[in-house]
N, C-alpha and C positions, 0 to 999 in steps of 0.2 A: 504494500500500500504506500509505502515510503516511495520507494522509486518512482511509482507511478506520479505522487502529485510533486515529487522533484522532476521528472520529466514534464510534465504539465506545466512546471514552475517555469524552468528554461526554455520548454518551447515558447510559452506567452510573452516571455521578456526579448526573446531574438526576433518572433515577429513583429512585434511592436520595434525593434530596435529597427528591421530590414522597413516597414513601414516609415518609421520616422526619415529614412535615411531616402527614401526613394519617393515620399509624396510628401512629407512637411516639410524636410531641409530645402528643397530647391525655392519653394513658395517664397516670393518677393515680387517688388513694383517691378515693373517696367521699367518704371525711368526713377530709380533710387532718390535722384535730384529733384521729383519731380517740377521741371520747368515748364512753366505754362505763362505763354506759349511755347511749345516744343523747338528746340533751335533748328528743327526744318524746317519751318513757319518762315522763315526769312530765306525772299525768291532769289538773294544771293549762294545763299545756302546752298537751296536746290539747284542752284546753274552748276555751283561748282560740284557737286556731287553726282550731278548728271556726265560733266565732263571724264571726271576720275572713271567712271562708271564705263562711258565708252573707250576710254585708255586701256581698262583692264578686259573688255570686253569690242571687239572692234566691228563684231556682228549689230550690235545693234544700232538702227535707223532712227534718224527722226522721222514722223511721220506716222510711228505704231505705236501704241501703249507698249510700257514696259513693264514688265513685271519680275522683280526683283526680290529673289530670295537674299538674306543673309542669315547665314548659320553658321556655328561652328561645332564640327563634327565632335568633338572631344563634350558637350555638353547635353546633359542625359535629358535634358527636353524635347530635346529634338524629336523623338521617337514620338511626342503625342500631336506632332503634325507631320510627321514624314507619307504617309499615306493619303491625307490629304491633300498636299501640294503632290505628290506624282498622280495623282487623280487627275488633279486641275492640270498639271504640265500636259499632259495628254489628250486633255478636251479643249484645250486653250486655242482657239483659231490664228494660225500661222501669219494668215493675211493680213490678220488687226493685230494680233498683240505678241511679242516677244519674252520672254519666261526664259529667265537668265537665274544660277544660281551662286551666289559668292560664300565661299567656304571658309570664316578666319583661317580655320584651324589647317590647312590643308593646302588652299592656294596661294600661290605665289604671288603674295599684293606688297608693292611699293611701300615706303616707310611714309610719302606722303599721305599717298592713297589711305593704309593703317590710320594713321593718326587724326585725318580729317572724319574717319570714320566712325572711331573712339567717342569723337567730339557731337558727334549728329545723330548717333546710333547708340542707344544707354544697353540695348541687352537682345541676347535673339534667345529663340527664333525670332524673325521680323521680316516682316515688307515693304519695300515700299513699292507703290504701285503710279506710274507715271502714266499722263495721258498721252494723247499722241503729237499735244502742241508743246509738251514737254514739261510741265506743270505737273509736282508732286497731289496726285489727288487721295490718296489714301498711305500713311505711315504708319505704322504701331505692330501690335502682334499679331499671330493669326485669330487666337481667338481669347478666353481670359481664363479657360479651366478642363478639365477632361482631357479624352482624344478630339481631337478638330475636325469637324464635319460641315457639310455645306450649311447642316442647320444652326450650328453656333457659330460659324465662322466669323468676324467682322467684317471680312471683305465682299460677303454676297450682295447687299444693299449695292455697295459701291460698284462692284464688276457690269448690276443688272442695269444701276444708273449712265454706266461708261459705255453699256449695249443700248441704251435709249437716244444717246445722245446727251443727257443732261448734265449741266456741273455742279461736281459736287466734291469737295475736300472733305476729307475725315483725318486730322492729325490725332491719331489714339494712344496715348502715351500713358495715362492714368487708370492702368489696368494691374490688377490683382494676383498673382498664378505662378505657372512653372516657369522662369527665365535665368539665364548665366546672359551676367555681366559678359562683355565684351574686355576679350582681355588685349 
């Protein structure tokens, strides 16, 4: 009987410990700083990070929305949008929108590029989603808790409004959930 509720004892304490370590540790803001308004909010801002953007990326056009993942691979978030962004890369029409993804952890990005990124981007997963006159219309996370799905996403409003025609900005930075800082 002993064993058994000292097995019972330690199982309770290691899940609760793999628990805490894999759904409460990572929980934090977005934007730690929270700055409102977001320092992509300034069309300076966006020019210059559109430019880096196309430096590190020589594919993309003006003229199509952008859609721009930032991740980095080494950050155990990522896993609760990884399915849903290769959903969307997939169904993403080639004609109108381009669906680029930047990996800190992984690709080969300039120490400018890094640093200016640091500055505008508090933590991923993130997107930012550019129109096709080049105007940041949607920045923040993919969605604020769970796995990401079209129905909690943050970005469906916006993608359905950028398929309508209409303009519409969403700078979403004061969001609650799983994020790594940007290192």
């Amino acid at each position: 009987m002993i064993k058994a509720s000292l097995f019972f004892t330690v199982w309770l304490f290691l899940t609760g410990l793999a628990y805490w370590y894999f759904m409460v540790k990572p929980q934090q803001w977005f934007d730690a700083d929270m700055q409102q308004p977001p320092v992509l909010a300034e069309p300076s801002k966006q020019q210059t990070l559109q430019r880096l953007l196309q430096q590190q990326f020589p594919q993309l056009e003006n003229g199509r929305a952008w859609f721009i993942r930032f991740k980095q691979s080494d950050c155990q978030c990522e896993r609760f949008v990884e399915l849903y962004h290769q959903s969307f890369a997939a169904q993403a029409d080639a004609k109108t929108m381009q669906v680029v993804t930047l990996d800190l952890a992984k690709d080969a990005v300039d120490a400018e590029t890094l640093g200016f990124i640091r500055e505008v981007i508090p933590a991923t997963p993130s997107v930012a989603l550019f129109s096709p006159q080049g105007e940041v219309i949607y920045f923040g996370p993919y969605h604020q808790d769970g796995i990401c799905n079209a129905e909690n996403s943050y970005l469906e409003p916006v993608l359905a409004s950028l398929r309508q025609g209409q303009e519409l900005t969403v700078l979403n930075t004061l969001v609650y959930g799983c994020f790594c800082p940007i290192q």
